[in-house]
C-alpha positions as CSV (number, residue, x, y, z in Angstrom):
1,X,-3.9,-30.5,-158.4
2,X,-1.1,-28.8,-156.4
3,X,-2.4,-26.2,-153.9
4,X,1.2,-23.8,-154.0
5,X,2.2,-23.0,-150.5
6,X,3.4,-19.5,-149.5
7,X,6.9,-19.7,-147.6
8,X,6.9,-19.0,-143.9
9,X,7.7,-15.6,-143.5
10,X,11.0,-15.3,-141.4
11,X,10.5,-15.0,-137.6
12,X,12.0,-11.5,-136.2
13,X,15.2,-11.3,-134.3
14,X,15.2,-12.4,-131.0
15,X,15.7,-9.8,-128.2
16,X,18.9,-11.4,-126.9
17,X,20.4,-11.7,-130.1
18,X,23.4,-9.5,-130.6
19,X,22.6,-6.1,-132.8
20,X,25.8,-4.1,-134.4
21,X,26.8,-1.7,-132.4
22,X,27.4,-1.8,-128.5
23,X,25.9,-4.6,-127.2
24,X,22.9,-3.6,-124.2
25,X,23.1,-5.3,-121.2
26,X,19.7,-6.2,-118.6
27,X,19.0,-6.6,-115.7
28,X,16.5,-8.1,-114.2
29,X,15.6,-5.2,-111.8
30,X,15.6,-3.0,-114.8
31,X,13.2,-3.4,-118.2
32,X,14.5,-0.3,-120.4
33,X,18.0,-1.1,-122.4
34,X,20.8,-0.1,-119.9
35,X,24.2,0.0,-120.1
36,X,27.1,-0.2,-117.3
37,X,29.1,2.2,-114.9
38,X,32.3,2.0,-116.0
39,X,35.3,3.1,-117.8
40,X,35.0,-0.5,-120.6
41,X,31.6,0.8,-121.6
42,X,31.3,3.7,-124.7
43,X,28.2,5.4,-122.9
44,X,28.8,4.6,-119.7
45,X,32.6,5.7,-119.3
46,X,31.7,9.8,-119.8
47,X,28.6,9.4,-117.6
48,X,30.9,7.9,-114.8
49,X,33.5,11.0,-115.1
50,X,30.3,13.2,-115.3
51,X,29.1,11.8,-112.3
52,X,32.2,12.1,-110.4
53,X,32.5,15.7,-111.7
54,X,28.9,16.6,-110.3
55,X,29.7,15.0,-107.1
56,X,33.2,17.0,-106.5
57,X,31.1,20.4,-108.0
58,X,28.4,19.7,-105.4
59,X,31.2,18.9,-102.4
60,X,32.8,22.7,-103.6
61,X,29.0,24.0,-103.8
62,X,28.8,23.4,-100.1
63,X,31.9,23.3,-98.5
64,X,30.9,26.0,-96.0
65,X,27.9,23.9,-95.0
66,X,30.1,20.8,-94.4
67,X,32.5,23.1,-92.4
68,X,29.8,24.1,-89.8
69,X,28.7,20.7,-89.7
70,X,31.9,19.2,-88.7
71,X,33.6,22.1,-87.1
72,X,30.2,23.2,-84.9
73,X,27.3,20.6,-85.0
74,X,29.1,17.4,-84.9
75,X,31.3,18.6,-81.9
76,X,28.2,18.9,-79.8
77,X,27.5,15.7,-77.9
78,X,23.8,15.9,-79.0
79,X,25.3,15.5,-82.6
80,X,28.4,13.9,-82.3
81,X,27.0,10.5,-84.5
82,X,26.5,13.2,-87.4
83,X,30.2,11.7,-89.3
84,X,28.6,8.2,-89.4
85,X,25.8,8.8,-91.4
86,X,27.4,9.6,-94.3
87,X,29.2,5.9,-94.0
88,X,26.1,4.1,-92.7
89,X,24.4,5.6,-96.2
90,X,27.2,4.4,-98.0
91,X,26.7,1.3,-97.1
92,X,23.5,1.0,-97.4
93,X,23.5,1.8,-100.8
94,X,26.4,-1.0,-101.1
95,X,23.9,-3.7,-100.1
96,X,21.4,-2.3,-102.5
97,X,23.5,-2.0,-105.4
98,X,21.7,-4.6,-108.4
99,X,24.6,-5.7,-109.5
100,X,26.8,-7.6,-106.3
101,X,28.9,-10.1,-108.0
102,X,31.8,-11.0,-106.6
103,X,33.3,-10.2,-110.4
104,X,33.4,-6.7,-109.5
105,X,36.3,-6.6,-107.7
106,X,38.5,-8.4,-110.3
107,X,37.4,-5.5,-112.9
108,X,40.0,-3.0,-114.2
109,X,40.0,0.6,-113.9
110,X,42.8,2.0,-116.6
111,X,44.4,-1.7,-116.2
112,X,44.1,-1.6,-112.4
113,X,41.7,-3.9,-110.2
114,X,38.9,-2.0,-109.1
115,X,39.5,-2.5,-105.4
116,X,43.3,-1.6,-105.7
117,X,42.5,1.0,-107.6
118,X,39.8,2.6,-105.0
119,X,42.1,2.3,-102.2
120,X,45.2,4.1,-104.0
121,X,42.5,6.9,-103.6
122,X,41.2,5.9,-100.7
123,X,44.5,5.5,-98.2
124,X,46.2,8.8,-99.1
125,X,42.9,11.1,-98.8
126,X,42.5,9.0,-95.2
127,X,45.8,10.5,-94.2
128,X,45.1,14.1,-95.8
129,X,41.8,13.8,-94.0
130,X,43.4,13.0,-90.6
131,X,45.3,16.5,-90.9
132,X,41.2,18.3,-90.2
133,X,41.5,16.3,-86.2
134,X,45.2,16.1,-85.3
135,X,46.9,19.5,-85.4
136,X,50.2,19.1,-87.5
137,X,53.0,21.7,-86.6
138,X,53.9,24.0,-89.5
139,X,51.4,23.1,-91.3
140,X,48.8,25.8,-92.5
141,X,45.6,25.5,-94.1
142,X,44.7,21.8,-92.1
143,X,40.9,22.9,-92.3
144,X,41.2,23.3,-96.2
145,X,43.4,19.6,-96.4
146,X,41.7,17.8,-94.1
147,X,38.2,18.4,-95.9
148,X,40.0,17.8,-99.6
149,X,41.0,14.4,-97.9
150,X,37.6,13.7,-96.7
151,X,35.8,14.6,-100.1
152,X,38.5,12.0,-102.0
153,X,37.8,9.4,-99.4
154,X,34.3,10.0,-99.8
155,X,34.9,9.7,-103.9
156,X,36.5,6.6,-103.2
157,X,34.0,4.8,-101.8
158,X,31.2,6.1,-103.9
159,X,33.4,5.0,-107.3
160,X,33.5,1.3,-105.8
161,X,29.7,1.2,-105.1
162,X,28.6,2.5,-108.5
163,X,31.3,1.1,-110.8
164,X,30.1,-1.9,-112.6
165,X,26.4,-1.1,-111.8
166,X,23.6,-0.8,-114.8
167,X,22.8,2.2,-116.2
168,X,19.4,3.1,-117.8
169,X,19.1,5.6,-120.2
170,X,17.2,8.3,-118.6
171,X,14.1,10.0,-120.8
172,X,14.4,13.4,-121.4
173,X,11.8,14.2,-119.1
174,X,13.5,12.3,-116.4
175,X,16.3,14.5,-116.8
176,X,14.4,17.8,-116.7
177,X,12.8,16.8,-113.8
178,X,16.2,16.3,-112.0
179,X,17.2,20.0,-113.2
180,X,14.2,21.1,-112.3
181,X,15.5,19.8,-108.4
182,X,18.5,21.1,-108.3
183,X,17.3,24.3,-109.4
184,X,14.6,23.9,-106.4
185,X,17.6,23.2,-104.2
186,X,19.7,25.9,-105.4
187,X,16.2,28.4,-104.6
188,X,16.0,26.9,-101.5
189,X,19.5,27.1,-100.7
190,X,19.6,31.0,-101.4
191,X,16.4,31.7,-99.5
192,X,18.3,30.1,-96.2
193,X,21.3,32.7,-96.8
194,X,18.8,35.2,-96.8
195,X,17.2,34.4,-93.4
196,X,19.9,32.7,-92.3
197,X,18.4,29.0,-91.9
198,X,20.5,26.6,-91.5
199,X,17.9,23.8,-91.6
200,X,16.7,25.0,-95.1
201,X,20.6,25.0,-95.9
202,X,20.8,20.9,-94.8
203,X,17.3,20.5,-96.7
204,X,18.3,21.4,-99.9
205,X,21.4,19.5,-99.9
206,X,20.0,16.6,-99.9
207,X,17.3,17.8,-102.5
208,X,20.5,18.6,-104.6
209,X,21.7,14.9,-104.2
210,X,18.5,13.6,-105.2
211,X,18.3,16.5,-108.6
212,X,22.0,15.2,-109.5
213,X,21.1,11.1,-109.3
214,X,17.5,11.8,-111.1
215,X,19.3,14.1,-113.8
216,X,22.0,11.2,-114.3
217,X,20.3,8.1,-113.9
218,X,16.1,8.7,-113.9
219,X,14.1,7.1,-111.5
220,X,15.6,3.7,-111.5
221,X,19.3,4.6,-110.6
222,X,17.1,6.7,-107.7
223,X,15.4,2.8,-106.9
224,X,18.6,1.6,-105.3
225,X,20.4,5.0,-104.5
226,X,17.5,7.1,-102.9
227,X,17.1,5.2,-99.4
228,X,20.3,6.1,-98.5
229,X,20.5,9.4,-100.1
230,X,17.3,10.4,-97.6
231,X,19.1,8.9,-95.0
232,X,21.6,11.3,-95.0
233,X,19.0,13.7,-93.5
234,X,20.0,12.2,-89.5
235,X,23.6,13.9,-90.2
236,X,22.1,17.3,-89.3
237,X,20.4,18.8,-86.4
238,X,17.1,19.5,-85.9
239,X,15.7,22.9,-86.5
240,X,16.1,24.6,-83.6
241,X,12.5,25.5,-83.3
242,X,12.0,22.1,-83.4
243,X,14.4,20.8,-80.9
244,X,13.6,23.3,-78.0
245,X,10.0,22.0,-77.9
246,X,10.4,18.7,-78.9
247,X,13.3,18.6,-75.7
248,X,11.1,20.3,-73.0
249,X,8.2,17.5,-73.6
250,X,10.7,15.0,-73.0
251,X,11.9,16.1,-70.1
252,X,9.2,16.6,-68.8
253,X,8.3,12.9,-69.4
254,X,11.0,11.4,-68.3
255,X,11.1,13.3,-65.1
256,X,7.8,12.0,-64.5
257,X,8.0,8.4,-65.7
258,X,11.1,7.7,-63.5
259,X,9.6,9.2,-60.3
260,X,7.1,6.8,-60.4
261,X,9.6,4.0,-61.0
262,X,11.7,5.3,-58.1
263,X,8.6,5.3,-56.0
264,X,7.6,1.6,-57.5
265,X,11.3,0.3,-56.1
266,X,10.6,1.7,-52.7
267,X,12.7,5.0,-52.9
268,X,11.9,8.3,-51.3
269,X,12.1,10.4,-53.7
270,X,10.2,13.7,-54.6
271,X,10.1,15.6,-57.8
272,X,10.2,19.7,-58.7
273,X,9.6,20.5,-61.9
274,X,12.7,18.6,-63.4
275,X,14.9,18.1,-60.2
276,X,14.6,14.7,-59.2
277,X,15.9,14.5,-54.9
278,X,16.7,11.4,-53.3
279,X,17.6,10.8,-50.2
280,X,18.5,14.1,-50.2
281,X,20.8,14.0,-53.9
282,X,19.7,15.9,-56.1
283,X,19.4,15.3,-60.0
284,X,18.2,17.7,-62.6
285,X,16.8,16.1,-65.5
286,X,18.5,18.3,-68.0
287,X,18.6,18.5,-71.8
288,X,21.5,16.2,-71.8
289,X,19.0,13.0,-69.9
290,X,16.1,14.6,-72.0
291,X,16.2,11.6,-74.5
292,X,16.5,13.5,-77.6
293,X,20.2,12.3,-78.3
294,X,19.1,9.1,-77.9
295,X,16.1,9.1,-80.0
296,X,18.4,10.5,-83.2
297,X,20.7,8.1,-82.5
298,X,18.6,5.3,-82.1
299,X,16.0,6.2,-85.0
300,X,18.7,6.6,-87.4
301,X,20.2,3.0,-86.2
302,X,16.9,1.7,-86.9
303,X,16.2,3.4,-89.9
304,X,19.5,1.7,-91.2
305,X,18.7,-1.2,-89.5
306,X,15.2,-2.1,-91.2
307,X,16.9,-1.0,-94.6
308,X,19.2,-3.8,-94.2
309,X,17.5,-6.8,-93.1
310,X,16.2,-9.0,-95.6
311,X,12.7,-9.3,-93.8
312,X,9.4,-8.9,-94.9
313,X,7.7,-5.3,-95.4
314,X,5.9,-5.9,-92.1
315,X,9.2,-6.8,-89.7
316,X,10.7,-3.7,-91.3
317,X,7.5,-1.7,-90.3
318,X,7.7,-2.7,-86.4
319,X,11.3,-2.4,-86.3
320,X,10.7,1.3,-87.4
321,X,7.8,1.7,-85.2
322,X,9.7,0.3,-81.8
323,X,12.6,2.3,-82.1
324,X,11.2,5.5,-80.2
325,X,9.3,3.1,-77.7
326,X,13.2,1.5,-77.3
327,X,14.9,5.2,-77.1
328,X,12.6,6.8,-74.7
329,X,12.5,3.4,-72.4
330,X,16.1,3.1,-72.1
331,X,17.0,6.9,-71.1
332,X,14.0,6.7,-68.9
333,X,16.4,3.3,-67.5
334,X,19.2,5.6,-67.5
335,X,18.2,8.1,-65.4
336,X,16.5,5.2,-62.8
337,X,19.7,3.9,-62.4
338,X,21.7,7.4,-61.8
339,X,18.9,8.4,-59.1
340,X,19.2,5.1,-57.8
341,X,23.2,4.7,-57.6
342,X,23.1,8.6,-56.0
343,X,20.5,7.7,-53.2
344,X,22.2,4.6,-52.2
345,X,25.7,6.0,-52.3
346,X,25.9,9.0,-51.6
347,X,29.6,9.0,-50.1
348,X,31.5,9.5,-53.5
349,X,33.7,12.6,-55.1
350,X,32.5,14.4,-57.4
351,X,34.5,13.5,-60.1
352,X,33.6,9.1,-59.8
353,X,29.7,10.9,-59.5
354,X,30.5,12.2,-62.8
355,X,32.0,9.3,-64.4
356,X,29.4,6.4,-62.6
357,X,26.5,7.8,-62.2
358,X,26.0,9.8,-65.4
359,X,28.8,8.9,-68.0
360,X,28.9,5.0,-67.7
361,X,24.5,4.4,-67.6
362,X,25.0,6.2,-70.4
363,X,27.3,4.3,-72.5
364,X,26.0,0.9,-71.0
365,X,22.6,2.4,-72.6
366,X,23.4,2.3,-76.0
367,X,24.5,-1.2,-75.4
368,X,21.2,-2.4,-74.0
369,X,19.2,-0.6,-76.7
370,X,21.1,-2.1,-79.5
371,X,20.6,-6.0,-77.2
372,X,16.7,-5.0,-77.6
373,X,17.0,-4.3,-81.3
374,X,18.6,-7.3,-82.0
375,X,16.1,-9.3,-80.1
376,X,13.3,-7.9,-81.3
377,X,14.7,-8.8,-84.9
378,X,15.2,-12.4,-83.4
379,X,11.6,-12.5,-82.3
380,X,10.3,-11.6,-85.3
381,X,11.9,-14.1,-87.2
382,X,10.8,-16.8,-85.2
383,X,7.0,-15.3,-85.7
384,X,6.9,-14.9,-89.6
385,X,8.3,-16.6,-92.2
386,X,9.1,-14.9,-95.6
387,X,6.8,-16.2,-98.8
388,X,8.5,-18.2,-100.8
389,X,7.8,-19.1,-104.7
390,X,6.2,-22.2,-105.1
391,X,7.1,-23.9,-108.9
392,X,3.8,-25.7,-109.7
393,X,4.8,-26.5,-113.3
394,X,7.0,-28.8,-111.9
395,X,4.4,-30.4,-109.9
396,X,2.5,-31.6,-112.6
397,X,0.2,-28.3,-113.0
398,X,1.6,-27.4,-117.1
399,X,-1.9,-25.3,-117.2
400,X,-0.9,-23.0,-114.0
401,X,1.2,-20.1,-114.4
């Protein structure tokens, strides 16, 4: 007798199998169905222009802020490094970017290559930006041009980091959260007109960026872009609250510390307050040797710094955590070496005083805090070793997964 067998039922589609409609693309970063920055994708060309659109709306939004920072904080020496950040953020979130093939370049935006097409943007907003530093005869309303020619530079470079990247479809929930920070921002932003805080100005412009990438993207376009978004917090001064008592301590510290390194190397020197005298030169330790330019400088530099090595979590970590140590040390050297120079030569103008004892230690600084840096980094690589995946199916071991 015949015992009738049922027919296999048909196995379901598999997940990479093409569905009608607009193919999804994956990555492996990403586990929702995502589709791509650019202007060859149906859902992802609008969201680009949208993006771009929120980005120029939120440069207009705060043009005033961007005015005082360029026109009043970043032409203070304390915050002079201020332009950078922006462009150290940048890149930052260049090397993060999941997609990085070398492909990108070759795409086509409106039938031109990508990078071609960044730089037709890019080289004339340079030139209309340049018009903001160099005063051009006859020519009225630089401020107003040069900070157009800034914002399309900007533009530029943010199109060539995001264009071919994935794009996940953001929940709805993802989104109202976003609104729900930029609305904070926008709070925030009209409380600090009322009291007249700039700080809470700075602080919710960068709560703005983050609303505006959450509202677009969700969490995982904030996975790769939100580093450097929160980096963009060392462009600003401190509070001033904050930086009046913040520079007193160090003053005070590093009149102290260098009088007894002066004394150490044998010198006769005596110490008032904050007026170092040697050999009967005298050297106030003002807010200019106080150490607090150095330490934005040089925690910003190593914030970007442990961003962009590939190292383990815990070489990141002391990186991070030897940057003050690094900042405080060397202006500590600096001022050593200006007490030193003005006690053993005495006999010089004011003017080569001015450019050799304070100026070049202070330049030379920089220098010998980035040397530590990088041999710190050097150090640490000869001390750990990153984990590395070990195949064991391939080893015999079918069983092990």
């Amino acid at each position: 007798m015949s015992i009738p067998v049922r027919p296999a039922a048909p196995l379901p589609p598999s997940p990479a199998a093409p569905v009608s409609g607009t193919p999804l693309r994956r990555d492996a970063r990403f586990t929702k169905p995502q589709h791509e920055i650019s202007v060859d994708d149906p859902v992802g060309r609008p969201l680009l222009f949208a993006l771009l659109a929120m980005l120029a709306a939120f440069i207009y939004a705060y043009w005033n802020t961007f005015s005082d920072l360029v026109e009043v904080a970043w032409d203070t020496d304390q915050y002079s490094h201020g332009w950078i950040v922006p462009l150290l953020a940048l890149y930052i979130m260049y090397t993060m970017r999941p997609n990085q093939s070398d492909e990108l370049d070759k795409r086509e935006v409106f039938g031109i290559p990508l990078a071609k097409f960044c730089q037709m943007i890019a080289v004339p907003s340079a030139l209309l930006g340049a018009t903001h530093f160099f005063e051009v005869p006859g020519l009225q309303n630089q401020t107003w041009m040069g900070g157009l020619g800034l914002s399309g530079l900007f533009l530029s470079y943010l199109l060539y980091v995001f264009y071919g990247q994935p794009l996940v479809d953001a929940s709805a929930l993802e989104r109202w959260i976003g609104v729900a920070i930029c609305g904070a921002a926008i709070g925030i932003r009209v409380l600090a007109a009322m009291q007249d805080k700039g700080w809470m100005d700075h602080l919710s412009m960068v709560l703005a960026v983050f609303g505006l990438l959450v509202t677009f993207g969700g969490w995982e376009l904030l996975k790769w872009t939100g580093p450097a978004c929160g980096f963009l917090l060392f462009m600003f001064p401190l509070p001033a609250f904050i930086e009046n008592s913040v520079m007193m301590k160090l003053r005070t510290f590093a009149s102290i510390i260098s009088e007894i390194i002066l004394t150490i190397m044998g010198q006769d020197v005596m110490r008032d307050g904050n007026m170092l005298t040697i050999a009967g030169q005298q050297m106030s330790v003002a807010d200019e040797c106080s150490g607090l330019r150095m330490v934005t400088i040089f925690g910003a530099m190593g914030i970007a710094v442990a961003l962009l090595i590939r190292r383990p979590w815990w070489d990141k970590v002391v990186v991070l955590l030897t940057t003050l140590p690094i900042a405080l040390g060397v202006n500590i050297l600096r001022i050593v070496v200006t007490c030193f120079l003005m006690g053993n030569f005495p006999g010089m103008s004011e003017y080569w005083k001015e450019k050799l004892y304070h100026d070049l230690p202070g330049y030379v600084m920089i220098l010998v805090a980035m040397g530590l840096l990088l041999l710190l980094i050097k150090i640490l690589e000869k001390l750990s070793v990153q984990e590395e995946a070990v195949n064991l199916r391939g080893a015999g071991f079918a069983g092990v997964r």
